[in-house]
C-alpha positions as CSV (number, residue, x, y, z in Angstrom):
1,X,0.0,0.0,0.0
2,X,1.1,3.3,-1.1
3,X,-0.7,6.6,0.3
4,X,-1.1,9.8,2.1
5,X,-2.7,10.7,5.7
6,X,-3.8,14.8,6.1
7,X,-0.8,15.4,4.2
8,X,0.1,18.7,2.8
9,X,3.1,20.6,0.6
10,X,4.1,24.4,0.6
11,X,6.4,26.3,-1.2
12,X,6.8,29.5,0.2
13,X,3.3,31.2,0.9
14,X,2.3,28.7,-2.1
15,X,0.4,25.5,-1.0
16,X,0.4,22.9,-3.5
17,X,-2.2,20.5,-1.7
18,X,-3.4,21.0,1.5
19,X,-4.7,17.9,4.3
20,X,-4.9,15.1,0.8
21,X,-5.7,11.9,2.2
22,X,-5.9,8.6,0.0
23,X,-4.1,5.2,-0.1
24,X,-3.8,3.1,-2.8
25,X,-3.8,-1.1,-2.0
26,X,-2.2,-3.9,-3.9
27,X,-3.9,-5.1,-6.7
28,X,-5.6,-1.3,-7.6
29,X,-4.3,1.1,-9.4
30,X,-5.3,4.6,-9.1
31,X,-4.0,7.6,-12.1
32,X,-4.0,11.0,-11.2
33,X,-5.2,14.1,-13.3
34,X,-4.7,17.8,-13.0
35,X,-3.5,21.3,-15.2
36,X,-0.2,22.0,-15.4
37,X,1.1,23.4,-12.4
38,X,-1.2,22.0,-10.0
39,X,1.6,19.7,-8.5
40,X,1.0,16.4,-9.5
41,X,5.2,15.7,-9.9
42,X,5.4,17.1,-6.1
43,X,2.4,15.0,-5.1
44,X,4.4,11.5,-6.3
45,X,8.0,12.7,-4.8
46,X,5.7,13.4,-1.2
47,X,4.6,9.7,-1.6
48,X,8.1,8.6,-2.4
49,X,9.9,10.2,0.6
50,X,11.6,13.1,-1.8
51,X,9.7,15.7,-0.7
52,X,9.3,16.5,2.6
53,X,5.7,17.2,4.2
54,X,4.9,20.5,5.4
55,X,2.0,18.5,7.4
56,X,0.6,15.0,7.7
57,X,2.2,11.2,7.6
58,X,3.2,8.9,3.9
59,X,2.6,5.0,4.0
60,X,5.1,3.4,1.4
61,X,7.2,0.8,1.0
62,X,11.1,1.2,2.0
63,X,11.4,0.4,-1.6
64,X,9.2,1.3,-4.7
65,X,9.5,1.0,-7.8
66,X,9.8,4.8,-9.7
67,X,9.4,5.7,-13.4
68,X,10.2,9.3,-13.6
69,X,9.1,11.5,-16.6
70,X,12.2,11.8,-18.6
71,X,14.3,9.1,-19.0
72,X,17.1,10.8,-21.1
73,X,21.2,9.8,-19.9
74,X,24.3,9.6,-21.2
75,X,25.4,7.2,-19.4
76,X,27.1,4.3,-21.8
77,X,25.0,1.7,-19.9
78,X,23.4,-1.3,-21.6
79,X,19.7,-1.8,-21.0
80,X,20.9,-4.8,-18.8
81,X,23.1,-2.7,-16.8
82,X,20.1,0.1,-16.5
83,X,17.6,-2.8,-15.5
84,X,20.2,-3.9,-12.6
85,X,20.6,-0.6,-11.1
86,X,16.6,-1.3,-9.9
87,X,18.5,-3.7,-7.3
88,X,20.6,-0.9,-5.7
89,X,19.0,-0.8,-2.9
90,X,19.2,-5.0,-2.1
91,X,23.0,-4.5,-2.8
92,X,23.6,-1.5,-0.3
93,X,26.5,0.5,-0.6
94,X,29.4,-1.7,-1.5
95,X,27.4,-4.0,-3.1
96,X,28.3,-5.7,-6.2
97,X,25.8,-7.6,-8.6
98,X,24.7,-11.1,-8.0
99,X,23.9,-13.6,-10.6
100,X,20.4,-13.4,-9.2
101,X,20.5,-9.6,-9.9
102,X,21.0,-10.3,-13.0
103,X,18.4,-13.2,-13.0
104,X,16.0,-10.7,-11.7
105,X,16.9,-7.9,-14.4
106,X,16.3,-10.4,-17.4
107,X,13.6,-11.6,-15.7
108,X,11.9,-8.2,-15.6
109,X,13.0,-7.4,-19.3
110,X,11.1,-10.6,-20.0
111,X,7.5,-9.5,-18.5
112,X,7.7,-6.1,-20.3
113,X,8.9,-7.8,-23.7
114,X,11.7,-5.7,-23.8
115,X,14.5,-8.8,-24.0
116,X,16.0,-7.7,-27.4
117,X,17.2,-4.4,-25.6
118,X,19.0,-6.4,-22.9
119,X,22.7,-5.5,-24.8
120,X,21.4,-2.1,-26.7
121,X,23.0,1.1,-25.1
122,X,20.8,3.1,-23.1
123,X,21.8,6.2,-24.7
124,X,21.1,5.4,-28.2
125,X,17.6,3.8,-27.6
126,X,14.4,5.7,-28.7
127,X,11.3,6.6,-26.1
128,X,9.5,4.1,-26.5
129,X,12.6,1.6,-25.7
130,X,13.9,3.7,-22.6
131,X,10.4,3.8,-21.6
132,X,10.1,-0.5,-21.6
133,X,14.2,-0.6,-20.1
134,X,12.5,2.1,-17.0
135,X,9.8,0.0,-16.2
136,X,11.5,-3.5,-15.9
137,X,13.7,-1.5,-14.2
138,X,10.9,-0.4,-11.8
139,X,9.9,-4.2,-11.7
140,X,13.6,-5.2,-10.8
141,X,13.1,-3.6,-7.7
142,X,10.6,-6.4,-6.8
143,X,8.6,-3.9,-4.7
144,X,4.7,-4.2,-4.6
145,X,4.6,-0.3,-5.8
146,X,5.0,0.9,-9.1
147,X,4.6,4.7,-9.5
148,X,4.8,6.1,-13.0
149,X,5.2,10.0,-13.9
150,X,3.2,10.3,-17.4
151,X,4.5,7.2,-18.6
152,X,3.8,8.2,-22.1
153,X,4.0,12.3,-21.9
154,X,7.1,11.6,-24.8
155,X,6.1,8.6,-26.9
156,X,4.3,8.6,-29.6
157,X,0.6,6.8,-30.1
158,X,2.2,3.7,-31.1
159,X,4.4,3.7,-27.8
160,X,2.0,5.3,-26.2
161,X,-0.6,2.2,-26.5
162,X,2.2,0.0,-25.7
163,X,3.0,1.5,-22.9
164,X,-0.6,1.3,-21.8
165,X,-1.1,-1.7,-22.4
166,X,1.4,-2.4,-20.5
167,X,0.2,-1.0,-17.3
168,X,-3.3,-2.7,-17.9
169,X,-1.4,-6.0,-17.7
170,X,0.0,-5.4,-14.7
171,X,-2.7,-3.9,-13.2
172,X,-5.0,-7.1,-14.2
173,X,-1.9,-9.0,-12.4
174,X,-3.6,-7.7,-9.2
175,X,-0.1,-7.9,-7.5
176,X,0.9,-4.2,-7.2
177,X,0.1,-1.0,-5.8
178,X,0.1,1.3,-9.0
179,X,0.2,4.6,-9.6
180,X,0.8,7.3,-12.7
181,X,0.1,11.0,-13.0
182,X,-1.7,11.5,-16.9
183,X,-3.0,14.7,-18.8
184,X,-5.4,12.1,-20.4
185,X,-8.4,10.9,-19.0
186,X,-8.7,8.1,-21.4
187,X,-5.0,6.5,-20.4
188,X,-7.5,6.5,-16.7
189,X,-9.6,4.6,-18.8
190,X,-7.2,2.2,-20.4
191,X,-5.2,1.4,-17.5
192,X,-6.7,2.2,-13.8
193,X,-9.4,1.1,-11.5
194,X,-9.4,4.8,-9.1
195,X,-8.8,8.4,-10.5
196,X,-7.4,10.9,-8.3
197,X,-8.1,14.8,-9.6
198,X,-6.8,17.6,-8.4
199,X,-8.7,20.4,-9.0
200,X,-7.7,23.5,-10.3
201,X,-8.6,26.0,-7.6
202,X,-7.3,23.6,-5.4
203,X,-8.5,20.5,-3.4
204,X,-9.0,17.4,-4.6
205,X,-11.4,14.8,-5.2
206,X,-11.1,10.3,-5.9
207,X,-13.2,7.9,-6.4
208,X,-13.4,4.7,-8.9
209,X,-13.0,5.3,-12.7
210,X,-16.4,5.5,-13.3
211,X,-17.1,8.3,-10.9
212,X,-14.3,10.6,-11.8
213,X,-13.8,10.3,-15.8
214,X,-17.0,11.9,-16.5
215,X,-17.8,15.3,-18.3
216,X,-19.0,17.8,-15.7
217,X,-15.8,17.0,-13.6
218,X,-13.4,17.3,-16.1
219,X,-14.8,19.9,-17.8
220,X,-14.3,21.7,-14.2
221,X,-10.5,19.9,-14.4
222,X,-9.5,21.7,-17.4
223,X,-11.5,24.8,-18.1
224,X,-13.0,23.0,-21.6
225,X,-16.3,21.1,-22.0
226,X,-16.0,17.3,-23.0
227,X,-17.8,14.9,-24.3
228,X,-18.4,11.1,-24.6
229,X,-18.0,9.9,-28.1
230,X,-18.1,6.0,-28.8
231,X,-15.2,4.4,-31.1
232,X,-14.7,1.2,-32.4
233,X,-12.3,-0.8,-30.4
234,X,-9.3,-3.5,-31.7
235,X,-11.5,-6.4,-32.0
236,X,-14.5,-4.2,-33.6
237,X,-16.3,-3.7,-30.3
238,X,-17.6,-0.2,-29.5
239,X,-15.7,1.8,-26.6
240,X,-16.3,4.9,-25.1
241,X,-13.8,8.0,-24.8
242,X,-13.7,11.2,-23.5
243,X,-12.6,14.3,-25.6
244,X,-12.4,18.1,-25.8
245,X,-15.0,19.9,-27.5
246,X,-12.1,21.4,-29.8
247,X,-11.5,17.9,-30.8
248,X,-12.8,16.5,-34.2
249,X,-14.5,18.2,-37.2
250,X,-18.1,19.9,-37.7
251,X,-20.4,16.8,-39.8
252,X,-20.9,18.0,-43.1
């Protein structure tokens, strides 16, 4: 379990959340939403331990497993090696690799399908391929919380579905606490069970999936009406989305 108790951030004379209390248990997964700005980054490095609380408790693991926004480095690291560094923390200071860290980090690559990057340097992979080498990394770590900050904010749709896809599987897995900050109410749809939004004028509000991703709320979320429109899914079944009114053409 993964959460926050009355917890609060300030910057300054700036609060960024004030008394937020939620937890999120293993086997849920819960994706928060919010405008730019409204602290969603600080919100995850509170419930890591990186950012210190100005009031209130965090519940977390001693270890969790962390997929921060940009993945960029130029370190001359194979995705291997990158995977590996998830068991730092097993290792402790002096630590050297086992055979079972390595075990573990090929074991990882091998749940996110990401194998063929094993010996491909870090530094020359694309998005999407960092993106697969961060997660197993995150899953290296063997912690039952994964916490993603928007996963796919620099992939591109193909990557992007991957990527969810990805998190629905391991959400379905019922095994770990997850949690990923979006700007897009249908990756909420796609790949969690709660929504957490944090409203622009501050406060915030959660509840399940079907609660939260509906128009009035995120038309209050973003300052744009939305809409349900149905599409047709892989298989030719109908789904719903959500999108802006700015989105799409006028019928002829």
């Amino acid at each position: 379990m993964i959460g926050l108790d009355q917890a609060s951030v300030a910057f300054g004379s700036r609060t960024l959340f004030k008394d937020i209390s939620f937890s999120v248990p293993v086997g849920r997964s819960m994706a928060i939403l919010g405008p730019n700005g409204r602290g969603k980054t600080t919100l995850l490095r509170a419930l890591l331990g990186f950012q210190p609380l100005a009031s209130g408790t965090r519940h977390a693991p001693k270890v969790a497993g962390y997929v921060p926004q940009h993945g960029a480095s130029q370190a001359k690291l194979s995705g291997l090696d990158v995977v590996v560094m998830g068991r730092a923390v097993q290792l402790g200071l002096f630590g050297q690799p086992s055979a079972a860290d390595r075990e573990a980090a090929e074991a990882a690559l091998v749940q996110v399908g990401a194998c063929s990057l094993a010996n491909l340097r870090y530094d020359r992979m694309s998005g999407g391929q960092r993106q697969m080498v961060l997660i197993a990394r995150a899953l290296a770590t063997g912690s039952p919380v994964l916490v993603f900050d928007e996963p796919t904010s620099a992939l591109d749709l193909g990557n992007q579905a991957k990527t969810l896809e990805l998190l629905d599987t391991l959400r379905l897995r019922r095994d770990f606490a997850i949690i990923f900050t979006t700007h897009d109410p249908n990756h909420a749809l796609a790949a969690a069970d709660d929504v957490l939004l944090m409203m622009p004028g501050g406060g915030e509000i959660h509840g399940p999936v079907s609660d939260m991703i509906e128009p009035d709320k995120l038309s209050a979320l973003y300052g744009v009406p939305m809409r349900w429109v149905d599409v047709q899914g892989p298989t030719g079944e109908t789904r719903r989305a959500i999108l802006p009114a700015f989105a799409g053409i006028e019928a002829a």
